[in-house]
C-alpha positions as CSV (number, residue, x, y, z in Angstrom):
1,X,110.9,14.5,38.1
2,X,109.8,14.5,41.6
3,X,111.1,18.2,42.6
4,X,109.1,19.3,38.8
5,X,106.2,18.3,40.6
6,X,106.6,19.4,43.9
7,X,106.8,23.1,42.4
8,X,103.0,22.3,41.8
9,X,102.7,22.0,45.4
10,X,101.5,24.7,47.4
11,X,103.0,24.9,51.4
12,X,100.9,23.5,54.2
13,X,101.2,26.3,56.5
14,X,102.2,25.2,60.3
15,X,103.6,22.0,58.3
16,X,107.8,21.5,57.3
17,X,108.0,21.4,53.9
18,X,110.1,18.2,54.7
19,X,106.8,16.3,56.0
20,X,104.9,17.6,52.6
21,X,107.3,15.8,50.3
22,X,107.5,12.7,52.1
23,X,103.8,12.8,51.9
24,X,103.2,13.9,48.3
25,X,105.9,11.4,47.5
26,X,103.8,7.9,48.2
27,X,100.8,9.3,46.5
28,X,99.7,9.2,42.3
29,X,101.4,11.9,40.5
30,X,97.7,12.4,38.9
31,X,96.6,13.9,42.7
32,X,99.2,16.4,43.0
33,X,97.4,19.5,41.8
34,X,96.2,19.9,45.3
35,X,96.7,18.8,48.8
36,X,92.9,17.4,48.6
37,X,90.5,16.6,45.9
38,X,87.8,16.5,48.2
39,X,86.2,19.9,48.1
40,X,86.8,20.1,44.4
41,X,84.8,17.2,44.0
42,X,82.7,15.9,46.8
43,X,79.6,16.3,48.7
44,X,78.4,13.9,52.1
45,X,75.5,14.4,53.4
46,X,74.8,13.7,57.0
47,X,71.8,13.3,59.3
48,X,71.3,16.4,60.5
49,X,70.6,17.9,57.5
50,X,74.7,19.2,56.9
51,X,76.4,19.2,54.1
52,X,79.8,18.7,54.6
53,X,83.2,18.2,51.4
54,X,84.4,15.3,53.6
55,X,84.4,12.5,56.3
56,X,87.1,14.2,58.4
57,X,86.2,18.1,58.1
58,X,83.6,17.7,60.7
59,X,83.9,21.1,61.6
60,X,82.9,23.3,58.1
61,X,79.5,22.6,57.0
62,X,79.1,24.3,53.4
63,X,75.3,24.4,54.0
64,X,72.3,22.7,55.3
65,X,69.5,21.3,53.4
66,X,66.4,21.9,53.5
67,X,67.5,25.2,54.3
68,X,69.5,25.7,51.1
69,X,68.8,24.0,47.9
70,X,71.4,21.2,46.6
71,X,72.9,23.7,44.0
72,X,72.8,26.5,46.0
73,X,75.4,24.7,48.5
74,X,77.6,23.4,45.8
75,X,77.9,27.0,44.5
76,X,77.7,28.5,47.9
77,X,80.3,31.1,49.6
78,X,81.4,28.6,52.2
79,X,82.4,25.9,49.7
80,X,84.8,28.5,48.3
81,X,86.7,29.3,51.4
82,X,87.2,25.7,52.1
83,X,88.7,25.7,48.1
84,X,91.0,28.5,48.3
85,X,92.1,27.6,51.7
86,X,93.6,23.9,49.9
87,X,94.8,26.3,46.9
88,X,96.8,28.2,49.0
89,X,97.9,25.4,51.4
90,X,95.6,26.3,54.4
91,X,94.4,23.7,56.3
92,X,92.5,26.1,59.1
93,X,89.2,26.0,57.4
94,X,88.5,22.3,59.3
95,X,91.2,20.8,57.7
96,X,92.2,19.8,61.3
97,X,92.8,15.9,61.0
98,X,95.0,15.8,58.1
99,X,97.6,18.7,59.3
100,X,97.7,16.9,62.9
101,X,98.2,13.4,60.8
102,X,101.0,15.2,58.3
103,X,103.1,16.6,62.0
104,X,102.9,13.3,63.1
105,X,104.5,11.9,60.2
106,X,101.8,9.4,60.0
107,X,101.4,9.9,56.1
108,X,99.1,6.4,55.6
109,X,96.8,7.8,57.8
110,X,96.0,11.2,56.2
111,X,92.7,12.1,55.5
112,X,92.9,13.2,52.2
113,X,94.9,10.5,50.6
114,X,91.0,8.7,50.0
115,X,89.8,11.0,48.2
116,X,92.9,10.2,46.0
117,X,90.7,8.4,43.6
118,X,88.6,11.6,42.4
119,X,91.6,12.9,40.8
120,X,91.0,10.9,37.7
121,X,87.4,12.0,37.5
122,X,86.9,15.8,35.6
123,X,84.3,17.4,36.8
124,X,81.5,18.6,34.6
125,X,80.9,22.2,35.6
126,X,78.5,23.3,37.8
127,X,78.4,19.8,39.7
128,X,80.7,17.7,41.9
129,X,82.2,14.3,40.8
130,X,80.8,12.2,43.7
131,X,77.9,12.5,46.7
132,X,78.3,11.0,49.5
133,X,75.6,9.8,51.6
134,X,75.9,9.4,55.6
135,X,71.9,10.3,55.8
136,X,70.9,7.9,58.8
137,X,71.7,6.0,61.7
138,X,69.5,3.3,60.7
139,X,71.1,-0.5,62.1
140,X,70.4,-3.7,63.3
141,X,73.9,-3.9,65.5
142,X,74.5,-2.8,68.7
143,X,78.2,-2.0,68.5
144,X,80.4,-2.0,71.6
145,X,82.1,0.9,70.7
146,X,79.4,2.9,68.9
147,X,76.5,5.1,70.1
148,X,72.8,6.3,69.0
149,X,74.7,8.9,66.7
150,X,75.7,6.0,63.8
151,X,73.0,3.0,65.6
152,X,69.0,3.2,65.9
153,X,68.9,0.2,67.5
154,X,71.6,2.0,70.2
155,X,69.5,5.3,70.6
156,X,66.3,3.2,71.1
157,X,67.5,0.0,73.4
158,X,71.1,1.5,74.9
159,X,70.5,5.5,75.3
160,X,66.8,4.8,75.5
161,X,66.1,8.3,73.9
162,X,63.5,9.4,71.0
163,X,64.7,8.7,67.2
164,X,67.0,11.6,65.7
165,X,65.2,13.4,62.9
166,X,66.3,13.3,59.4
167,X,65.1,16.0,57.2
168,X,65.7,13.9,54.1
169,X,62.6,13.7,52.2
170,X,61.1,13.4,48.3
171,X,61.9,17.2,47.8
172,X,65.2,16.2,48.3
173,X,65.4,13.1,45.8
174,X,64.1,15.3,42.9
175,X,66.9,17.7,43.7
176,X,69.1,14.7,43.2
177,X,67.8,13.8,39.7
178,X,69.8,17.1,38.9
179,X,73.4,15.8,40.0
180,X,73.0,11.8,39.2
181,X,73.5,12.0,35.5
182,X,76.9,14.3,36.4
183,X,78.0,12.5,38.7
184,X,81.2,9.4,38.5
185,X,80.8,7.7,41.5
186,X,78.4,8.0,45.2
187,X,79.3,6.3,49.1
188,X,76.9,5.4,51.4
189,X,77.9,4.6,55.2
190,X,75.5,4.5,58.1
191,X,74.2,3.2,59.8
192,X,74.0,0.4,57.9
193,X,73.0,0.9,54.8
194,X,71.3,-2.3,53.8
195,X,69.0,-1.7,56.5
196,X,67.9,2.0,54.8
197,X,65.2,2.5,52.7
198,X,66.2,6.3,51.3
199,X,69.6,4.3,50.4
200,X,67.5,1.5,48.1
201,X,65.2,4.8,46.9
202,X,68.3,6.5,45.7
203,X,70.2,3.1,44.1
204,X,67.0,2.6,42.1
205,X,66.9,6.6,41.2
206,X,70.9,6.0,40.3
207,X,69.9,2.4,38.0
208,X,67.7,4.6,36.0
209,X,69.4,7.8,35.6
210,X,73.7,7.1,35.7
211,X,73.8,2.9,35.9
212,X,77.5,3.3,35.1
213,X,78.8,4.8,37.9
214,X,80.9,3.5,40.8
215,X,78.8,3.2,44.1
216,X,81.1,2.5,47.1
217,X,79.1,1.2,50.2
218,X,80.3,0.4,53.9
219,X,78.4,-2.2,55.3
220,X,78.4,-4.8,58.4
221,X,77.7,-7.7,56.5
222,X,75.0,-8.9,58.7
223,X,72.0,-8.4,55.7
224,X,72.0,-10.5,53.0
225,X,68.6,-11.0,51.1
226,X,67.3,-11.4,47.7
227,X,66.3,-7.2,47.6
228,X,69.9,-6.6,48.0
229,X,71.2,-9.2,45.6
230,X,69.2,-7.9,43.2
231,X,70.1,-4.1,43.6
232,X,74.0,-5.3,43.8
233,X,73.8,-7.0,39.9
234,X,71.8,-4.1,38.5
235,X,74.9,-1.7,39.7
236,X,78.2,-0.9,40.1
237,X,78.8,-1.6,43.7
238,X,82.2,-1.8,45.6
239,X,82.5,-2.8,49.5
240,X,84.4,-2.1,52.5
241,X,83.7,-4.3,55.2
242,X,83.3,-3.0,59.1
243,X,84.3,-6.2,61.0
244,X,86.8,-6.3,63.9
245,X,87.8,-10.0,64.6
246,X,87.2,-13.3,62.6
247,X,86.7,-15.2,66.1
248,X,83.5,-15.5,67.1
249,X,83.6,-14.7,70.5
250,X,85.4,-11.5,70.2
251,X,83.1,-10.9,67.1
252,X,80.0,-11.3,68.4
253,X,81.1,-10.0,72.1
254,X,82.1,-6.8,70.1
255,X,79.0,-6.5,67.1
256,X,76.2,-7.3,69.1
257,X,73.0,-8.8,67.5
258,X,75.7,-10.3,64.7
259,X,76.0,-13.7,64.3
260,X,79.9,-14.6,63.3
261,X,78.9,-17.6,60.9
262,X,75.9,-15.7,59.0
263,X,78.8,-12.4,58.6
264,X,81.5,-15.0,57.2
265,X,79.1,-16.6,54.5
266,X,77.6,-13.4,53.8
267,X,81.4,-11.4,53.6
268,X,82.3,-14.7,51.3
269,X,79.4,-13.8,48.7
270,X,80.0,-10.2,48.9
271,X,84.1,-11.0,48.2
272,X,82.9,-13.5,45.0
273,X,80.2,-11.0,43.6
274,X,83.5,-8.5,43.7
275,X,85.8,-11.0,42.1
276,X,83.6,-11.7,39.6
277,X,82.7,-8.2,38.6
278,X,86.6,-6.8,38.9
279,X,84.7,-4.5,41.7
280,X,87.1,-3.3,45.4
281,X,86.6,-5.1,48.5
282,X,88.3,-4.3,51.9
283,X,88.3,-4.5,55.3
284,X,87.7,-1.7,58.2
285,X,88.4,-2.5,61.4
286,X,87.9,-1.2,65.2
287,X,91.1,-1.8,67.5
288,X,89.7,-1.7,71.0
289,X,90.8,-3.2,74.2
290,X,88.8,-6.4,73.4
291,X,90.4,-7.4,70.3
292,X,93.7,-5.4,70.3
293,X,95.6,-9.0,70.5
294,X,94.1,-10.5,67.5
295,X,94.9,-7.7,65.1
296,X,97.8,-9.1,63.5
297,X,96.8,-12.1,63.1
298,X,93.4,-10.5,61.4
299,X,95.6,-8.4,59.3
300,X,97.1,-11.7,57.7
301,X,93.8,-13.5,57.6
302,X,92.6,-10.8,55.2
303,X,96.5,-10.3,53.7
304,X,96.1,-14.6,52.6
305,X,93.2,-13.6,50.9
306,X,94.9,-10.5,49.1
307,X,92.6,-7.8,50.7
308,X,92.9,-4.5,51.3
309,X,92.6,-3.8,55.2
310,X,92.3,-0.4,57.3
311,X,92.9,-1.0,60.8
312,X,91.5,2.4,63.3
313,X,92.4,3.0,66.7
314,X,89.4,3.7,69.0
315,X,89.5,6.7,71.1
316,X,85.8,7.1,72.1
317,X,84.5,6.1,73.9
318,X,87.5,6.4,76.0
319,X,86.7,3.4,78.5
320,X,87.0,1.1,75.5
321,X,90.5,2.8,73.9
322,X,93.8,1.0,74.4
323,X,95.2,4.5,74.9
324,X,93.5,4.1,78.5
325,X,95.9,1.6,79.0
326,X,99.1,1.5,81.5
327,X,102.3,2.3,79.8
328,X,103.5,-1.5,80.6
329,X,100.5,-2.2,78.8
330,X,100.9,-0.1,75.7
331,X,104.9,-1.2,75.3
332,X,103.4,-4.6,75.5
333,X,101.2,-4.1,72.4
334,X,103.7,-2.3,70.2
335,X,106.6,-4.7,70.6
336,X,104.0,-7.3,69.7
337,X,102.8,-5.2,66.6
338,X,106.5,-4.3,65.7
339,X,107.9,-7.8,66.0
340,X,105.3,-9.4,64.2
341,X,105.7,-11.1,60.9
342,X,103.4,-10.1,58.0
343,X,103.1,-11.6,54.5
344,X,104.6,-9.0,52.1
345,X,104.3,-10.5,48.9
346,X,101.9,-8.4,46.6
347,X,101.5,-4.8,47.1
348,X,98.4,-4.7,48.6
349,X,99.4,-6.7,51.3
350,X,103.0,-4.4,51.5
351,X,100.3,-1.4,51.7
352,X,98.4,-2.9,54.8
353,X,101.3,-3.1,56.5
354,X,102.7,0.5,55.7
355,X,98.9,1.6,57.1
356,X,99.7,-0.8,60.2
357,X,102.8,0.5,61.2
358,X,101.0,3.7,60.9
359,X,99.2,2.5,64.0
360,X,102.2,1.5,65.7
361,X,103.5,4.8,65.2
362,X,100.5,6.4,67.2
363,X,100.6,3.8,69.8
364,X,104.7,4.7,70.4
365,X,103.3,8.4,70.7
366,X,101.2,7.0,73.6
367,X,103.6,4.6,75.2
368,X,106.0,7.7,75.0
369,X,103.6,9.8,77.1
370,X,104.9,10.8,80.2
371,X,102.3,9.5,82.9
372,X,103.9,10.8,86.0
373,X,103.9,14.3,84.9
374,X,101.7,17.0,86.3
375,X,99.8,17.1,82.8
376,X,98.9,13.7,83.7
377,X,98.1,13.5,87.2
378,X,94.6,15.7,86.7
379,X,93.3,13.4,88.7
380,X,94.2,15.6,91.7
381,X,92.0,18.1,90.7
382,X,88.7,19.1,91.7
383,X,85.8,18.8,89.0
384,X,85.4,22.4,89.4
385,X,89.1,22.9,88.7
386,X,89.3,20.5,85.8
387,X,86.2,22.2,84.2
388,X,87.8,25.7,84.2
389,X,90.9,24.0,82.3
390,X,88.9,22.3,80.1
391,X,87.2,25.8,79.1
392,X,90.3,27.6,79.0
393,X,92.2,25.4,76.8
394,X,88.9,25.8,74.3
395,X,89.5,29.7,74.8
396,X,93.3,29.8,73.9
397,X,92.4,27.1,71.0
398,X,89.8,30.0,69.7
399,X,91.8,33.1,70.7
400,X,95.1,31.8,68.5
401,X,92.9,31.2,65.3
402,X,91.3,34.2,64.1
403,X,88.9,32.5,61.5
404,X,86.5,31.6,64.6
405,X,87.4,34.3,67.6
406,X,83.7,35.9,67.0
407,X,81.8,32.6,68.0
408,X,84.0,32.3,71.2
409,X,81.0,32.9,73.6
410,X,79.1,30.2,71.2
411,X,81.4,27.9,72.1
412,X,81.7,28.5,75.9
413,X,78.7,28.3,76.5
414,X,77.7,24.6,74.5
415,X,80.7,23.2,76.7
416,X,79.0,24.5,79.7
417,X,75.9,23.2,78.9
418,X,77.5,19.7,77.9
419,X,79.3,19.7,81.1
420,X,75.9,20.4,83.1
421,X,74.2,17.3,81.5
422,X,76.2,14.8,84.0
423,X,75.2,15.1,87.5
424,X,77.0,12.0,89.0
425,X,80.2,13.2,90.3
426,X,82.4,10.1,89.5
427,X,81.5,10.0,86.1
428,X,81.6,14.0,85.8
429,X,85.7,13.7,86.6
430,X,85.9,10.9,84.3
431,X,84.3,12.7,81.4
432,X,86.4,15.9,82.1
433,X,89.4,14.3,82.6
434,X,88.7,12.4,79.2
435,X,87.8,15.6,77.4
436,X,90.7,17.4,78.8
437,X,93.0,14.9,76.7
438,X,90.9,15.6,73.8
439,X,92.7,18.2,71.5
440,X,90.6,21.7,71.3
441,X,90.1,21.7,67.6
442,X,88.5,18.0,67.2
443,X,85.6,19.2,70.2
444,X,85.2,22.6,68.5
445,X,84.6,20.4,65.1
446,X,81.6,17.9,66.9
447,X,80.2,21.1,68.2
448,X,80.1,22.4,64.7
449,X,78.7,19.0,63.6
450,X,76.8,17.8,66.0
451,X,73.6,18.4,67.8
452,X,73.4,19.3,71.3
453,X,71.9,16.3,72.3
454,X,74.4,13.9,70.9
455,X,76.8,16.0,72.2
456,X,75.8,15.3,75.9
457,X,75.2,11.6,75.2
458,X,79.2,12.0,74.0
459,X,80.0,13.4,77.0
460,X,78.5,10.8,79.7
461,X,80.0,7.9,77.8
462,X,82.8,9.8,78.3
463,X,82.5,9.6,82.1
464,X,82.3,5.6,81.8
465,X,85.5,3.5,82.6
């Protein structure tokens, strides 16, 4: 039956046709009209005004509002390339994360597999199947490992720099009264959206337009007040959790502003209020240097309860990655991981651990790094020197894919101008050094994505060790 469906299957171009199959094969028959149901089915929204078809195609925007109306995007030119580049199997139009995931035979860890879920909604035409909603950095936590970009409370105390504008406004709700009734399910992430006000305006526009849909939300679990209780028994709302350690020194060291005893009682309401109302809970969580010992036993914590868990290696800010490691180090942590002993006895606790030895598979790749070759002893070079690599590996990325040679001098010249924004020395070899190891397509996508402030505030954290 499965080489009938494979026939359904177009090639992944740059991909073997060997690493396809083993991909297709773990995932519901239902998804396999596509690689992605993403940009059949999806719009996310982000600060800046973007609108992108998903989490991980940072680098395609299919429009920007207030620029373009909401329909106009959806039926837009650029929406269509992105679809008849996943018809044909073409990953190239900022599919960049899920062909890099699919070579490295990481298949748990492929982008596309979460939007899985949409294959079982049918769209009504002229209007996608689920919004998605990343509209603010809005939060009360001052994350270790994040920055102003997803934290107000970072831009204003941390980076000390003026609010980001959001061009979200009332023109843009009334455009939404158009999609809600079409719509099957919508996600909001932050921020944190608890702490939003546009989120609670659109869950109340949602309770009287489309009550029955799904609403997915990713949330610290730090805000839990009477507003939100009631919002949460007037809809449909499922959770995933950001939390990285259930000890509370690590916790709070990491989540700053959290307190670890208010998170566990509020997670232990939010887990009942899902129990009770057959709704999905699960767990994200950050591995960085300051909890990278406690993750298995955090994945069985969760696994006794029968909880779905995604665990994510860090790799920015670099300072904070485990990849920064020594190799000693690293073969340290995956013998650990790999020799570790998991319960296995229901299938969501068999499918955290298929997604956690995705993650030893990537830390293998960077124990198997060769730190003594000249790749890896930039360190020799002059900032002047590692600039000019750092530009010409962007220039051979651009000149070997023809869908973005013509905005070659765009490019250039943002990394020049992202480069200029560090004046100390130290850190300016740290950051370059850092970026240098930082593949050409992912920077190309945050310039695509991103502003050119946050940008710069990217690159000096960079510098940081």
């Amino acid at each position: 039956m499965l080489k009938n469906i494979f026939k359904k299957i177009p090639k992944i171009k740059g991909v073997p046709i060997s690493d396809v199959k083993q991909y297709f094969h773990q995932r519901p028959c239902s998804t396999l009209e596509y690689f992605c149901a993403a940009p059949f089915k999806s719009m996310l929204f982000i600060q800046n005004g973007d609108v992108k078809v998903c989490h991980y195609n940072r680098g395609m925007s299919i429009g920007n509002y207030p620029k373009m109306s909401l329909i106009e995007i959806w039926n837009g030119a650029a929406l269509n390339r992105i679809q008849d580049g996943i018809k044909s199997g073409d990953l190239s139009q900022g599919c960049f994360d899920c062909r890099n995931f699919l070579l490295k035979k990481n298949y748990e860890s492929v982008p596309a597999s979460r939007y899985d879920f949409l294959a079982k909604f049918k769209p009504e035409e002229g209007y996608p199947v689920m919004l998605d909603f990343q509209l603010t950095n809005t939060c009360n936590l001052e994350c270790i490992m994040c920055s102003g970009e997803y934290s107000s409370s970072i831009r204003k105390n941390r980076e000390k720099g003026k609010a980001y504008h959001e061009p979200w406004d009332n023109a843009f709700i009334e455009q939404l009264k158009n999609f809600i009734p079409h719509i099957k399910a919508a996600s909001f992430t932050g921020g944190e959206p608890f702490a939003s006000e546009i989120y609670f305006s659109i869950w109340n526009l949602i309770k009287k337009i489309n009550p029955s849909i799904d609403i997915f939300v990713s949330t610290n679990a730090t805000i839990l007040n009477d507003k939100i209780k009631e919002i949460l028994q007037s809809l449909k709302f499922n959770f995933t959790i950001s939390i990285d350690s259930v000890v509370k020194e690590t916790y709070e060291t990491i989540r700053k502003n959290a307190c670890f005893e208010t998170t566990m009682q509020n997670i232990s309401w939010i887990e009942n209020y899902c129990k009770t109302n057959n709704r999905s809970f699960s767990i994200k969580a950050c591995i960085i240097k300051n909890n990278f010992q406690e993750i298995p036993e955090f994945i069985n914590f969760w696994n006794d309860k029968n909880c779905v868990v995604y665990p994510k290696l860090v790799w920015f800010p670099p300072y904070l990655s485990i990849r920064k490691l020594s190799q000693d180090e690293l073969k340290y942590i995956s013998n650990y991981y790999e020799n570790f002993k998991f319960s296995e006895n229901t299938n969501i606790q068999k499918g955290n651990i298929r997604f956690f030895k995705g993650i030893c598979s990537q830390i293998n790749e960077w124990t198997g790094e060769n730190r003594e070759s000249p790749k890896n002893k930039l360190t020799f070079f002059s900032t002047k020197e590692l600039k000019e690599m750092l530009i010409k590996n962007i220039s051979d990325y651009i000149n070997s894919h023809d869908e973005i040679k013509e905005k070659e001098l765009f490019y250039k010249k943002e990394i020049e101008e992202i480069i200029c924004c560090e004046k100390d020395e130290v850190n300016l070899k740290n950051a370059l050094l850092n970026f240098i190891n930082i593949s050409p397509s992912s920077i190309i996508a945050e310039i695509d994505r991103n502003t050119p402030e946050k940008l710069k505030e990217r690159f000096k954290a960079a510098g940081k060790e």
